[in-house]
FIPAPA-527802 format. One record per atom (N, C-alpha, C): x, y, z. Coordinates in steps of 0.02 Angstrom, whole numbers, plus 50000, padded with zeros to 5 digits. Layout:
<recs>
XYZ/...
</recs>
This chain:
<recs>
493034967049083/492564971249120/492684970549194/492764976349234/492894976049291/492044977549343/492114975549393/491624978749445/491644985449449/490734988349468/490884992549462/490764996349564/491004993149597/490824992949669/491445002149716/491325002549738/491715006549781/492455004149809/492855007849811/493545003349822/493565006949909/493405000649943/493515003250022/493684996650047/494534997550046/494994993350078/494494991850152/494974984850173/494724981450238/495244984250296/495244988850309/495624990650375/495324991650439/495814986850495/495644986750550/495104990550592/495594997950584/495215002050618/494465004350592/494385001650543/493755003350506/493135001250554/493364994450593/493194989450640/492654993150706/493244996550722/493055000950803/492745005750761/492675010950710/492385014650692/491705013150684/491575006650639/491025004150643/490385003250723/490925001450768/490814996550818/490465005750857/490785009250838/490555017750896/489945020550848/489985020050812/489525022750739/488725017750776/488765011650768/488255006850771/488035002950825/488495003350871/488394999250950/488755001951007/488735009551003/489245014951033/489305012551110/488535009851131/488545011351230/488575003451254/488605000351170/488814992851212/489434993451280/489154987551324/489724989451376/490424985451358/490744986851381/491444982051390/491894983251453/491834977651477/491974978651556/492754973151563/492914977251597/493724975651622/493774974051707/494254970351708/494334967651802/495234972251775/495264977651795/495684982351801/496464977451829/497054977251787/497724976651824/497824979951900/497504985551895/497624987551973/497104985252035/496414979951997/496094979852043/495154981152034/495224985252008/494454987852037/493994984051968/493324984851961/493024981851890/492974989451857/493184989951790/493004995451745/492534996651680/492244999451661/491524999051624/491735005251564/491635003151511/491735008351464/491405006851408/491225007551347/490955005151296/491235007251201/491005003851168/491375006551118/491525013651085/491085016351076/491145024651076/491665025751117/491745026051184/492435029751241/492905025051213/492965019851160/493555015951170/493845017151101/493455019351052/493475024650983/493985028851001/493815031651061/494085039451073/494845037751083/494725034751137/495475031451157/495985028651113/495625024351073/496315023051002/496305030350969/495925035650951/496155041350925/496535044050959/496545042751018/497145048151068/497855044551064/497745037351083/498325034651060/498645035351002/498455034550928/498635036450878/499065043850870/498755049550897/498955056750886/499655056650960/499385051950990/499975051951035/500705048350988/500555042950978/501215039250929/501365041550882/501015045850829/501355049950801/501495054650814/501645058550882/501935063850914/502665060750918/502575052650949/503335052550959/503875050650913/503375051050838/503695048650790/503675041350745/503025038550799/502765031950764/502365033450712/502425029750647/502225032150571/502025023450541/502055024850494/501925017050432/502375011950446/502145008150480/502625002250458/502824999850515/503035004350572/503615004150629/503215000350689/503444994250700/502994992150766/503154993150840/502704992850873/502354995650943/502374987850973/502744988151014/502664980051039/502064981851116/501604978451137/501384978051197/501544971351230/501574971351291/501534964951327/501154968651404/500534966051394/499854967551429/499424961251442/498974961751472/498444958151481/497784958151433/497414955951458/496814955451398/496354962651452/496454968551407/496134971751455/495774977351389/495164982151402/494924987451366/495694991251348/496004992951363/496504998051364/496944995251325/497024987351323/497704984351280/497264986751209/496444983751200/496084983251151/496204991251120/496124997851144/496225003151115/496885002551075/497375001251111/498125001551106/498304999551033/498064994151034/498074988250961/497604993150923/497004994750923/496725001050860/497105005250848/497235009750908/497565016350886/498375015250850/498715008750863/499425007450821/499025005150733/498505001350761/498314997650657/498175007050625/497965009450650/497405016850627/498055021650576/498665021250628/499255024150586/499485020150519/499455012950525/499815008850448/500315007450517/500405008350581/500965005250611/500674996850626/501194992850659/501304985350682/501134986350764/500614981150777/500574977950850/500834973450823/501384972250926/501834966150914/501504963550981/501004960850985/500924957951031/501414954051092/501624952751135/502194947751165/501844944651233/502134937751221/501694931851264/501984931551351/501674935951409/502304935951446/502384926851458/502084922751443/502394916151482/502814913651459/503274915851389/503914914851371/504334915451430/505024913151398/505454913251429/505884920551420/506044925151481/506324930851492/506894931651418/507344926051397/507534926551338/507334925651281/506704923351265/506194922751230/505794930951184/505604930051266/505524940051243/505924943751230/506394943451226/506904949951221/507004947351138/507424941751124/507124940451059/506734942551036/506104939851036/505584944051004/505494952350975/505684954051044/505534960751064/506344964751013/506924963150993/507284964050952/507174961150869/506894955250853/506824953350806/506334958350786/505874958550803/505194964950772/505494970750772/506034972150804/506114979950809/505734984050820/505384980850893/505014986850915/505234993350938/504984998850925/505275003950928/504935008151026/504335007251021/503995009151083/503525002251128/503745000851187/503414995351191/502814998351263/502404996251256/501554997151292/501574992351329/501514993451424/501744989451454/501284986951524/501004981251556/500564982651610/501094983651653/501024985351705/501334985251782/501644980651822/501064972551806/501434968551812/502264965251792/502204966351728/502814966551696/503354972451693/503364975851726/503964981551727/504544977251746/504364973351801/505144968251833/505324964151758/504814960751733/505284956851695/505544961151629/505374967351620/505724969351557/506244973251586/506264977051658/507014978051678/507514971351667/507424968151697/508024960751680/507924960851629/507864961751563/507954961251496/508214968251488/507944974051505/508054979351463/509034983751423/509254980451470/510024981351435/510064977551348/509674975151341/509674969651271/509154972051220/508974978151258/508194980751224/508394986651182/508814986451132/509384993051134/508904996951058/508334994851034/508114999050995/507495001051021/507334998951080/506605001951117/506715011051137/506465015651129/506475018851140/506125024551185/505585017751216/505215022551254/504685015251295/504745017351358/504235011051386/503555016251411/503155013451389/502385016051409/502105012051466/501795014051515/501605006551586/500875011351586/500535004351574/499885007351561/499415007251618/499405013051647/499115013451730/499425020751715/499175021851819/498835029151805/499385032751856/499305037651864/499715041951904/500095038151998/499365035251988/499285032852066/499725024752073/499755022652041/499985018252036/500755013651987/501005020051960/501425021751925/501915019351973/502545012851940/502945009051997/503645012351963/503975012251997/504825015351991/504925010651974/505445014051917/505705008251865/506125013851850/506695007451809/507415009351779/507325009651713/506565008751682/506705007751627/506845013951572/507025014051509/507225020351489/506435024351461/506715030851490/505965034851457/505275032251457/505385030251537/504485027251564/504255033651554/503535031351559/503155037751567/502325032951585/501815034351621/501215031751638/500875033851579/500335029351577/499715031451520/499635037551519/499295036651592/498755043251605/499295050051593/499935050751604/500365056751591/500565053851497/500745053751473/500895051351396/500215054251356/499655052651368/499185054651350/498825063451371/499035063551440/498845071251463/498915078051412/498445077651385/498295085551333/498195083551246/498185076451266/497915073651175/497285073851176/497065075451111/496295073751118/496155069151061/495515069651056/495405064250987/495215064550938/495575074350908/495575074250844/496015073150787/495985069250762/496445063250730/496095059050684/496225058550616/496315056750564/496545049550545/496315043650533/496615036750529/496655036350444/497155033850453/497475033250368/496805030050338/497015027950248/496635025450211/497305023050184/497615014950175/498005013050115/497915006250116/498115002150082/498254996050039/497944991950107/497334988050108/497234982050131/497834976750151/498244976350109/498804968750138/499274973250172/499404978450184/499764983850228/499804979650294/500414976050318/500594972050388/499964975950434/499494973350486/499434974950538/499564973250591/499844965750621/500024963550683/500704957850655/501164958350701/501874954550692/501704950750760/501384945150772/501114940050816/501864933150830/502054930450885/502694924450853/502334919050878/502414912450855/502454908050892/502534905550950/502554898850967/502764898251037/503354897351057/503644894050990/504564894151003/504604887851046/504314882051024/504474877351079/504804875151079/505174873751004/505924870950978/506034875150948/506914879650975/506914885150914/506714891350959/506964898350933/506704903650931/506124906050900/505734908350940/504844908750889/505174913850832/504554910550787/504514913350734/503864919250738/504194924850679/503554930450666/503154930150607/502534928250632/501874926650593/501434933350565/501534937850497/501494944650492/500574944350467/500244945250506/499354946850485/499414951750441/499124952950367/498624959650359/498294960550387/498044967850379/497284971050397/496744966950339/496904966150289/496474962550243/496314954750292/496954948650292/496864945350326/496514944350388/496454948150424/496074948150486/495374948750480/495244958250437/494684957050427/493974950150406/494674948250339/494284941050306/494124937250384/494754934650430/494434930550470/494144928750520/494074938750541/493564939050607/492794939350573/492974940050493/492014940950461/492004933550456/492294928450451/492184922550452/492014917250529/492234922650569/492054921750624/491514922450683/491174926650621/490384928450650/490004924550612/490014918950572/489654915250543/489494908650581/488964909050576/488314903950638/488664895150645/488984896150607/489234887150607/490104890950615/490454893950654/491074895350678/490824898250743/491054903550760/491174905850813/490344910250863/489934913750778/489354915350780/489184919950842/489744924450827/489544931550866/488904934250858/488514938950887/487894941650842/487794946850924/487454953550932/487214958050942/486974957051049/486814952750993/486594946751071/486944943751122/487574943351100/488144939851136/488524945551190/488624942451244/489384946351294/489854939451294/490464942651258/491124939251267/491314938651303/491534934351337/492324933951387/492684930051375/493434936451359/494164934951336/494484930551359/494324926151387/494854922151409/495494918751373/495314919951333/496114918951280/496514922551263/496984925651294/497394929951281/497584932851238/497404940551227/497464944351162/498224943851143/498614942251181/499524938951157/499444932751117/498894929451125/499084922451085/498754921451002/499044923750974/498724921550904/498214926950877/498354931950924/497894938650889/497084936050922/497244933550986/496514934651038/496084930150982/496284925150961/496004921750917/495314925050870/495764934050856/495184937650842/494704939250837/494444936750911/493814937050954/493974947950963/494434950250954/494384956750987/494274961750911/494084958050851/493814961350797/493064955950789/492734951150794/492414949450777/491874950550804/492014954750888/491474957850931/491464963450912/491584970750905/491404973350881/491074974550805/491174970050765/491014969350703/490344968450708/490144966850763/489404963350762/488874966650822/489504971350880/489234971150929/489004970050974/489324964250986/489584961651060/489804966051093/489554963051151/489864965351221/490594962351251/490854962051258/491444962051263/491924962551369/492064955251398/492394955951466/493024952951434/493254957451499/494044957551474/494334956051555/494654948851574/494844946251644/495454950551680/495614953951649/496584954851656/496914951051690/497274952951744/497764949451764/497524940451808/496834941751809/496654939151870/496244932151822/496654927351817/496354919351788/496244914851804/496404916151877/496034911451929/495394907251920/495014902451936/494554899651925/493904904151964/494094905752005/493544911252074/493324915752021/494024920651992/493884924951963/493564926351912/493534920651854/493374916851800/492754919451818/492524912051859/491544911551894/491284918751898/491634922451924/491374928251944/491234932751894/491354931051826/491364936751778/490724934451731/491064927951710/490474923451686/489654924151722/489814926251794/489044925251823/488724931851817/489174936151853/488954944051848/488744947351782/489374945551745/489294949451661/488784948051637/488494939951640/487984936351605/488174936651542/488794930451553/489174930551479/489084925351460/488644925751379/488514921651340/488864915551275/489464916751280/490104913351255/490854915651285/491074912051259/491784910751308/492274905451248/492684905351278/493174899651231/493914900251271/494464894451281/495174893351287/495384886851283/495864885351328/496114880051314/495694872851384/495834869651358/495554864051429/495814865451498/496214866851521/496434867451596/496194872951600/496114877851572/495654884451594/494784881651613/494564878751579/494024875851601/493734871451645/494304866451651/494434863451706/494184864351777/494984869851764/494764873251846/494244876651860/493784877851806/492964882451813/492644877851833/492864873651790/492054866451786/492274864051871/492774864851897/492834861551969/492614868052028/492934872651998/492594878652048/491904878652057/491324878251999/490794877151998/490414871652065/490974865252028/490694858752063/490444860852132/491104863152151/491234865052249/490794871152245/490674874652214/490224881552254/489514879552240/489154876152187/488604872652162/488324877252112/488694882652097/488524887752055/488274885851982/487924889651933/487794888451899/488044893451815/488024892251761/488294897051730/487374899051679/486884900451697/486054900551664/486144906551594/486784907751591/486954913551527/487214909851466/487784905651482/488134901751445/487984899451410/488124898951316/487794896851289/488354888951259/488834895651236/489424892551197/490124893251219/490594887451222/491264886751239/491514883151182/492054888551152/492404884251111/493214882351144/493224877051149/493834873251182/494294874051132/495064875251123/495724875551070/496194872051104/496824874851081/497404869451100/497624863051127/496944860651129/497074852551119/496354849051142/496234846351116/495414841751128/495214841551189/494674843051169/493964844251230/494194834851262/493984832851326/493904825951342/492924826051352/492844819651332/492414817351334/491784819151408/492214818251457/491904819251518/491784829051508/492414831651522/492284838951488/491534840451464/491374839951416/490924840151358/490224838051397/490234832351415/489764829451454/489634833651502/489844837751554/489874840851608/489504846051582/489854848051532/489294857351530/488994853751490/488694850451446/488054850251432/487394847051472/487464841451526/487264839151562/487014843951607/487534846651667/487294849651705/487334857051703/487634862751646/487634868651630/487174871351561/487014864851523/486714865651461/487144871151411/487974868851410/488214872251369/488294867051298/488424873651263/488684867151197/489284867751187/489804864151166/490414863551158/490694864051094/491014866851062/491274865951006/492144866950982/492534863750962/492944862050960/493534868150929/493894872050943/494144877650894/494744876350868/495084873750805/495704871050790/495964877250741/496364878050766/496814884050715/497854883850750/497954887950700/498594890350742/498804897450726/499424899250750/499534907450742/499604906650655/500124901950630/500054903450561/499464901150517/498884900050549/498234898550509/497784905450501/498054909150559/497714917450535/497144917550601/496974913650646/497404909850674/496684903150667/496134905850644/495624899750653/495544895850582/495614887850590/495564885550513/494914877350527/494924876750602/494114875450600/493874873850668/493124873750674/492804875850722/492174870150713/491964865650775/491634859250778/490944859850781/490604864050717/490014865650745/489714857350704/488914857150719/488654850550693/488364853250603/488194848250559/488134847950506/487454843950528/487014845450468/486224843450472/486464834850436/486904833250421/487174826350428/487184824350496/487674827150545/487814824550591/487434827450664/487044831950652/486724833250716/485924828450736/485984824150685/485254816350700/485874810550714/486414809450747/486724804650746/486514801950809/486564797250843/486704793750922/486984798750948/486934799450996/487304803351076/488174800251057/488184795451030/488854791251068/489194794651008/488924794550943/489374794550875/489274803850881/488934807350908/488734815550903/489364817550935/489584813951001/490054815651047/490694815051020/490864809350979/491374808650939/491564812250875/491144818050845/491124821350789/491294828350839/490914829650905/491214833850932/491714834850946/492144828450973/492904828050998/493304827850898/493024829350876/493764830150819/493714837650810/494204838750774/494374845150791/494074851350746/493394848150709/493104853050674/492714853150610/492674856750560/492684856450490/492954864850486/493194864950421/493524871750410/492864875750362/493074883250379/492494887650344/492914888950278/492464892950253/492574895850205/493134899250181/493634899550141/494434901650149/494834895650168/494684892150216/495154887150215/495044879050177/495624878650160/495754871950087/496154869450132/495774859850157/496124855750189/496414851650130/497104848350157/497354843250120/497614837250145/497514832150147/498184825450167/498584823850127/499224824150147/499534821050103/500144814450153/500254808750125/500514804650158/501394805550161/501764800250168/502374806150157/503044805550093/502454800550050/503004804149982/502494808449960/502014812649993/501734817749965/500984818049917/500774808949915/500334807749893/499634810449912/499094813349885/498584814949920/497964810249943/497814812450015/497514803950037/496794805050034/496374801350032/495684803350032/495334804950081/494754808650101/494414809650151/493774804050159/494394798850205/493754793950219/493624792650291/494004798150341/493804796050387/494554791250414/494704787550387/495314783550404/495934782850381/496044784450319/496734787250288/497074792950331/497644791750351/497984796850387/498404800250317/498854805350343/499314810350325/499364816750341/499944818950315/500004827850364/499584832650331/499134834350368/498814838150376/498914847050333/498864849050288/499164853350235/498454859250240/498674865850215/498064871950199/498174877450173/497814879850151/498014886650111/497514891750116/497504895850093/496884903650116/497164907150112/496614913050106/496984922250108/497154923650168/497104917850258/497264921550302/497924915450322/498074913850287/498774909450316/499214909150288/499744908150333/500514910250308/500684907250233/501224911350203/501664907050150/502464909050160/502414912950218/503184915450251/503164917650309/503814915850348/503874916850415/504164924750415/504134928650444/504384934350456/505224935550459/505314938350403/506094939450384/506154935850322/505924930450288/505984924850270/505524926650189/505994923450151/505674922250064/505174920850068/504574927550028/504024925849992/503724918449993/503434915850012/503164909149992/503574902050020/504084904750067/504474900750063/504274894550121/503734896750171/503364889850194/503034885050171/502784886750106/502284883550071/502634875650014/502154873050002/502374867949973/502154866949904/502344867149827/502324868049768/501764867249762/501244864449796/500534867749775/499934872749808/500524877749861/500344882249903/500074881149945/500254875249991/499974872450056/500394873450101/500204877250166/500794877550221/500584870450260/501194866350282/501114860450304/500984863650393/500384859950415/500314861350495/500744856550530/500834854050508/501334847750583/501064844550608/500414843950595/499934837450620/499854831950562/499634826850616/499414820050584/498494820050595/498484819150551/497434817450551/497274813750488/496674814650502/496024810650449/495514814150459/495314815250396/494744821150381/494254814650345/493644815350387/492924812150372/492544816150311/492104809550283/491734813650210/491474820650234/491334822250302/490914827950287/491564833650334/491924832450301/492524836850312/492774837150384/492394834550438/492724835950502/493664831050514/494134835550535/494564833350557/494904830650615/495204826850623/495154820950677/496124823250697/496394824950723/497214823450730/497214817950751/497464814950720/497994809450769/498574810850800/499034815650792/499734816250838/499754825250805/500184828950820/500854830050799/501184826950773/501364827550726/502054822650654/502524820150731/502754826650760/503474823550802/503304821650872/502444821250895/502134818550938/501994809750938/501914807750872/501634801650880/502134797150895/502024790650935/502184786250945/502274777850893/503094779850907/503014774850852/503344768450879/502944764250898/503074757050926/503264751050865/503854747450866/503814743150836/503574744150757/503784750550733/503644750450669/502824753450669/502264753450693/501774755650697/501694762450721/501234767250725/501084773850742/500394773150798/500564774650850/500074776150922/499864783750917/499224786050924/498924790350927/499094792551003/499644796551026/499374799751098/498954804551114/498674806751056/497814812151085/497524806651080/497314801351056/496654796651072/496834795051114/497314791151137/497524789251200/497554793451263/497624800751237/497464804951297/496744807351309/496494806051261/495524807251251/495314804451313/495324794951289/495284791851340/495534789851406/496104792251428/496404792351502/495974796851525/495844804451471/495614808051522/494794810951539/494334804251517/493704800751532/493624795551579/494174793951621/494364789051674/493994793851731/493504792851779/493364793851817/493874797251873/494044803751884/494424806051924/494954808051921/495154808051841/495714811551792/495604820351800/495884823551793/495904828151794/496424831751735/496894828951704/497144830351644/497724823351643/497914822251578/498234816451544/498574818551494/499184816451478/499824815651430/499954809651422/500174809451346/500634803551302/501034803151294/501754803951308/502184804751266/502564795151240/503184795951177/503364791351166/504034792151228/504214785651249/504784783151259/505214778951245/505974782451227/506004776651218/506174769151230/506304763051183/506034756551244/506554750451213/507014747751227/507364744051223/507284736951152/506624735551164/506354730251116/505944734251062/505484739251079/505094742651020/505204749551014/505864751850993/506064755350990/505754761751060/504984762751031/504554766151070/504054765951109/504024766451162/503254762651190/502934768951226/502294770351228/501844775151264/501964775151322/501974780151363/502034782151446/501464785651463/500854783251474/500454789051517/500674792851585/500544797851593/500554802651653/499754806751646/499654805751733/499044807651745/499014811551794/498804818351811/498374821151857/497824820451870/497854818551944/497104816351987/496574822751999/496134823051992/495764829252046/496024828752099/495644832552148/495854833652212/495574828652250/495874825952305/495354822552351/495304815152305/495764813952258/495554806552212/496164802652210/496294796152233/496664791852213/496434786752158/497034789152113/496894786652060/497254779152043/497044772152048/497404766552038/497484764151960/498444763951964/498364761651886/498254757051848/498074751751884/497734745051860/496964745351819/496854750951858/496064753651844/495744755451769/496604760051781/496584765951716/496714760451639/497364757551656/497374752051603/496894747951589/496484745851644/495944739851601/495364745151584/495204750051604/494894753951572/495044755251485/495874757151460/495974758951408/495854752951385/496114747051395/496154740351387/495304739551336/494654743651361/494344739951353/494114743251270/494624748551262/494274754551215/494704755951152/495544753451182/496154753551133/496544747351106/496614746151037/497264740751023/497454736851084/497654733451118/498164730951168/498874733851131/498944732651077/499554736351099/500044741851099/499164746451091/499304754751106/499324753751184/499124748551216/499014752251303/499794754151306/499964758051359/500534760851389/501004756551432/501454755051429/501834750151473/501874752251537/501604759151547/501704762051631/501324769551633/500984770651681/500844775351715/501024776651763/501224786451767/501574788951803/500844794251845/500834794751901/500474799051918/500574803751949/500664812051918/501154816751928/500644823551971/500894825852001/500504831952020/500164837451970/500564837951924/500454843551875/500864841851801/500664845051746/500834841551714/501174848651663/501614849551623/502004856851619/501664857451530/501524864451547/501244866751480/501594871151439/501404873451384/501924879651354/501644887051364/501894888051342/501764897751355/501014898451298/500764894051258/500014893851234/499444889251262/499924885851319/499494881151368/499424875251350/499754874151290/499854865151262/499984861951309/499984855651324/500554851251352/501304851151332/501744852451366/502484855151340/502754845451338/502534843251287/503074837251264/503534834351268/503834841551246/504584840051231/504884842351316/504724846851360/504914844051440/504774836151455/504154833851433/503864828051447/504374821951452/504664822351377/505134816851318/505694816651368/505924824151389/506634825451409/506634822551473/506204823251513/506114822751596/506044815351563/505824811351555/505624804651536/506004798551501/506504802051462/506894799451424/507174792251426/507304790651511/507594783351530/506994780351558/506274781451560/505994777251600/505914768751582/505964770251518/505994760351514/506604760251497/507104763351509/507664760751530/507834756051584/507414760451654/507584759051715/507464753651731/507524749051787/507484740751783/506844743151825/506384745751891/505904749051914/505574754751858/505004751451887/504504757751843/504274762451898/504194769151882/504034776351935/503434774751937/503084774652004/502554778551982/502104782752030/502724786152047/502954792252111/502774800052046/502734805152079/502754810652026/503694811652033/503824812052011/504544811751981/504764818951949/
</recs>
């Protein structure tokens, strides 16, 4: 006996239809690539993916064929991405902080056929574009007035590409698992890989993303994007607001910390989320102007752990709450999110703060696993380590190009590449990256705990671990630290500080104190520069501790 329910596939565009149908004059406001602030709402942004759509299939874009953009987080990228899902075609999102050969890769591996372009980037896809030999058309999304000379083949401006479409237009109806976004990696070792979303997939995990213990969009909320709709599918914050009706700011080009404050204060934006150095520089802009954020409710911190002081700061003096967002591009991209459990929200301040700093519990759809490394499965006690394993309807079981299933492991777990320990009430803790941790003398050093705590040292401003390696123990820890501004930071300080909180003989045999510290094109800490730049320091008969 089957159900007897209506068969109405989960497609994207169903999304924005909803979103004009039910919350049409919500606003959504943009800080314009060219400049000015722009105001539009879902209804006018309906229209706009219909025009786009009747436009791409004018030039011959149909089922299947992807549309690469490399844009900003702006209203206009957001149409762009509807009106390509609306046909059955592929957004290929592209990250500009790759490397110029990075993208062009990309941008050939997908076979994008038409690529959607801001202004900013016209220079760097000329220096690529001789290599771009199946693109057939560059779109630069701006207006007559501001339309920059370029070599590239068959430019043409928005505002002319679009001149005499209107928005009567028709969006398919077919198969839910029908590809909708060809998203890559970061490629940090290696050429990125392509991570292929359904429209089914997404849907599942932007509706999982309006649920009150994840991300908990609701009617009530104004977004601001600060996470780049290039990284991981806008951590599908740009389906989970309209689904619900959110309001929706979009920063573009401009990520400055000034600029940040300024959107957050004006918009009266009630959640937010990125990586730590994006916040950083807010939480310090703040400091110096004395500003306040009285909207703010929720920040979910990703790509690598909130620090302690962090956390403390907006709740103390902003009354934000913090919650932790752990996913990756091949998790679809969210697989968990640090909200509290009626277990753990009566704990101490001290043990509450420490359930905050792990990296979550997973919702619904996602199946955590440990397994150690002949594969044994470890228990969730909180202290058993192993790699970190998952499965769901929104995460990979193949890389793009690549055999059916062929990431997965004989009991349909894609392995994440982390090391953790998952506590009875499911929250997960990393201890490393598998090819992050430090392995001294036969033992394993946590460099995120160790970077937790460097960077709760009074006047830290961000902190790295990496291993080096070391003559007697094979490997020994190297901290590197960025100071705030205006702070000398002494390393005698920093050590008897860790001294008082870590192993002795996790402390670090040396701290380096560097101006800046190099990230990847998703804003990680870039490591593997770290390892490379670092490689001889306990070699050397002098220890640095110059920025180098």
């Amino acid at each position: 006996m089957q159900g007897m329910m209506q068969d109405w596939p989960m497609l994207c565009h169903r999304i924005i239809e909803h979103a004009a149908r039910q919350h049409g004059a919500r606003r959504i406001v943009t800080r314009s690539v060219e400049g000015p602030i722009e105001v539009t709402d879902y209804a006018q942004l309906h229209q706009l993916a219909l025009r786009i759509s009747k436009r791409l299939s004018a030039d011959g874009i149909g089922f299947g064929d992807r549309v690469g953009t490399l844009a900003w987080s702006t209203a206009r990228h957001l149409a762009c991405w509807y009106g390509i899902a609306g046909l059955g075609a592929v957004y290929q999102p592209v990250n500009p902080r790759l490397f110029p050969e990075q993208i062009a890769y990309i941008i050939n591996d997908a076979k994008d056929r038409i690529l959607l372009v801001d202004i900013s980037f016209v220079p760097l896809l000329e220096g690529v574009a001789d290599r771009l030999t199946g693109v057939e058309r560059y779109v630069v999304l701006t207006d007559r007035a501001h339309m920059p000379q370029t070599t590239l083949k068959n430019a043409v401006c928005f505002e002319d590409w679009l001149d005499g479409v209107d928005a009567d237009f028709a969006w398919g109806r077919f198969d839910e698992n029908t590809a909708v976004t060809l998203t890559y990696t970061s490629g940090t070792t290696g050429q990125p890989k392509g991570v292929v979303y359904s429209h089914r997939s997404v849907n599942l995990m932007s509706l999982t993303g309006c649920a009150p213990d994840m991300y908990a969009f609701s009617s009530h909320d104004v977004v601001l994007q600060v996470i780049p709709m290039s990284h991981a599918n806008g951590w599908s914050w740009p389906f989970s607001a309209p689904m619900t009706g959110a309001g929706l700011v979009f920063p573009g080009a401009r990520l400055d910390a000034a600029s940040l404050v300024e959107l957050l204060v004006d918009e009266h934006v009630t959640m937010s989320g990125g990586v730590p150095t994006v916040w950083q520089s807010i939480l310090a802009q703040l400091a110096s102007t004395g500003q306040r954020l009285p909207d703010l409710r929720r920040v979910y911190i990703g790509g690598s752990a909130c620090s302690r002081a962090m956390l403390e700061e907006f709740r103390s003096v902003h009354g934000v709450e913090v919650r932790a967002g752990f996913g990756m591009t091949e998790m679809g991209p969210m697989s968990a999110v640090g909200s509290l459990l009626p277990e753990t929200a009566a704990l101490p301040p001290e043990q509450e703060i420490a359930i905050r700093q792990t990296q979550g519990r997973p919702p619904y759809l996602v199946e955590f696993r440990l397994v150690d490394d002949a594969g044994k499965v470890q228990p969730w006690d909180g202290l058993s380590q192993g790699h970190l394993r998952a499965r769901g309807p929104c995460i990979v079981q193949a890389y793009y190009g690549q055999m059916p299933g062929s990431a997965l492991d004989e009991d349909g777990f894609f392995d994440s590449g982390d090391i953790a320990t998952i506590d009875r009430n499911g929250y997960v803790h990393l201890t490393d990256r598998a090819k992050d941790l430090v392995k001294s003398g036969g033992e394993w050093i946590s460099s995120i705990d160790l970077e937790n705590w460097a960077a709760s040292f009074p006047g830290v401003q961000e902190a790295a671990v990496v291993g080096v390696a070391h003559p007697k123990w094979d490997e020994r820890p190297l901290l590197l630290l960025v100071a705030k501004p205006g702070v000398a930071l002494d390393k005698d300080a920093v050590l008897a500080f860790l001294g008082e909180r870590v192993a002795k003989w996790w402390l670090p045999d040396d701290v380096v104190m560097v101006s800046e510290i190099p990230h990847t094109a998703t804003g990680k800490i870039n490591k593997v520069t770290l390892r490379q730049r670092y490689a001889a320091h306990y070699a050397a008969p002098t220890r640095l501790s110059l920025d180098a």
